[in-house]
Every structure is written in C-alpha cells, then in structure tokens.
N, C-alpha and C positions, 0 to 999 in steps of 0.2 A: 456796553452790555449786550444790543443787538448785534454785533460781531462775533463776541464770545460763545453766544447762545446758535450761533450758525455754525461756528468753528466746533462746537462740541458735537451740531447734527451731524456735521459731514466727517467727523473723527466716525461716530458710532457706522453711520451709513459704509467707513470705508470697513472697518473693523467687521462689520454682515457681512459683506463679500467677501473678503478674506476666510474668514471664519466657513462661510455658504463653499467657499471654492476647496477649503481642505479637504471638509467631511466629503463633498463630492468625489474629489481623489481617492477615498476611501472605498475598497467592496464590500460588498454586502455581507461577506464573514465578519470584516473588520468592523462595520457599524452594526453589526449584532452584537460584536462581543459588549462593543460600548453601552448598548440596549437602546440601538436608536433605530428606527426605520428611515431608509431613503426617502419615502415619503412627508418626513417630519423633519428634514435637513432646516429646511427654513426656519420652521418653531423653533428649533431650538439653536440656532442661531442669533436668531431673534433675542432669545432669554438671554444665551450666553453675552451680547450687547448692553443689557440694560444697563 
C-alpha cells in the first residue's frame, strides 16, 4: 500500500512536468486561445493532474 501510494505521487508529479513543459512550448497566442495565462501554467497543470 505504502509503495503504491508513492508510485501514484511520482506518476502525478511526472505527469506536472510534462503537462508544465507542453503549455511552456506554447506562445502566448497560443495559450490565449486556450484562455490561459503564462502566469497560471502551473495552476493549471496542477488541476489538469489531480
């Protein structure tokens, strides 16, 4: 159970970075159209994880 429960942290944690490194690749057109600010990459990274 304590294995699983780490493997699932380090699943989501790898999934943020991925997720954080896309929108980053993204310009600022591009993360407007989506209606996201660069400044809010993380929150919703974040979200798009849980």
């Amino acid at each position: 159970m304590f294995l699983a429960s780490i493997n699932a942290a380090v699943r989501r944690w790898i999934a943020y970075r991925r997720t954080v490194a896309a929108l980053r690749a993204l310009d600022t057109r591009e993360l407007a159209d989506l209606g996201i600010a660069r400044a809010n990459i993380p929150a919703v990274a974040a979200r798009a994880v849980k």
